[in-house]
N, C-alpha and C positions, 0 to 999 in steps of 0.2 A: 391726122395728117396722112394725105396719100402721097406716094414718092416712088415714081417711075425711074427704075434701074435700066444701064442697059445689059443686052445678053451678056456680056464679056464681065461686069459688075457680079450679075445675079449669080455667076457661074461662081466664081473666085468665091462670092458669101456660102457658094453653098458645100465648097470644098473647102471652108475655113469651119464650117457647122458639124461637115461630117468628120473632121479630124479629132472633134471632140475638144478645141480649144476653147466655143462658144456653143450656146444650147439656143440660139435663135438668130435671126437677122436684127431685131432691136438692140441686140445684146454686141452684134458686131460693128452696127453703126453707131452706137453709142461710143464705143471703145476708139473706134477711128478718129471721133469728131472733139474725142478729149486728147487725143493726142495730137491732133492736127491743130486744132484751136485752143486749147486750153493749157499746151504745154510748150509754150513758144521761144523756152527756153535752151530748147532742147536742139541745137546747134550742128550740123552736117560740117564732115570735114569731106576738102575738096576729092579725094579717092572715092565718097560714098555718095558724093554728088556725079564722080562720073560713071561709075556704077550704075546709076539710077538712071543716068542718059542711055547708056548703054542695054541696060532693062527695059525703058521707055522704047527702044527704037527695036529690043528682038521682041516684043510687043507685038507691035504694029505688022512686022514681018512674018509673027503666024508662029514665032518660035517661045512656044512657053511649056511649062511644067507644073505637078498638080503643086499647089498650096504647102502639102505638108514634106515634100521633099523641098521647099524653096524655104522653110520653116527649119526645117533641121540642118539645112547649108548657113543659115544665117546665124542661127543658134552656135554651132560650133563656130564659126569667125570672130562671134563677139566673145563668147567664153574664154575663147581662144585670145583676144586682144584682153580681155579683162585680168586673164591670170597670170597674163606677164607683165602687168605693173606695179 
């Protein structure tokens, strides 16, 4: 299967490869498309749905940051929500 990304895609897979979290593009699309599809159980609360607007739209505007500083923001908020329940 051939699968045309685009630049802003290719970019993100390839500072998700170099972080050392995944060792190829197969390996990061796989992972995405079982979370996305396979785990549909997995339930957004409304703060992290506005987040994501919010993410979606500084996107668009040109304002982003690399992969693994947006990896280690997220890592400590959920730890962070995990260890105080």
């Amino acid at each position: 299967m051939d699968v045309k990304l685009s630049p802003e895609a290719e970019q993100f897979i390839e500072e998700i490869i170099a972080s050392g979290e995944y060792g190829s593009v197969q390996e990061v699309l796989e992972a995405g498309l079982v979370r996305l599809m396979l785990e549909p159980e997995a339930e957004l609360d409304d703060e992290t749905l506005a987040e994501l607007d919010e993410g979606t739209a500084q996107f668009e505007r040109g304002e982003t940051i690399p992969w693994h500083v947006l990896r280690d923001e997220l890592a400590k908020k959920y730890s962070a929500k995990n260890n105080s329940r």
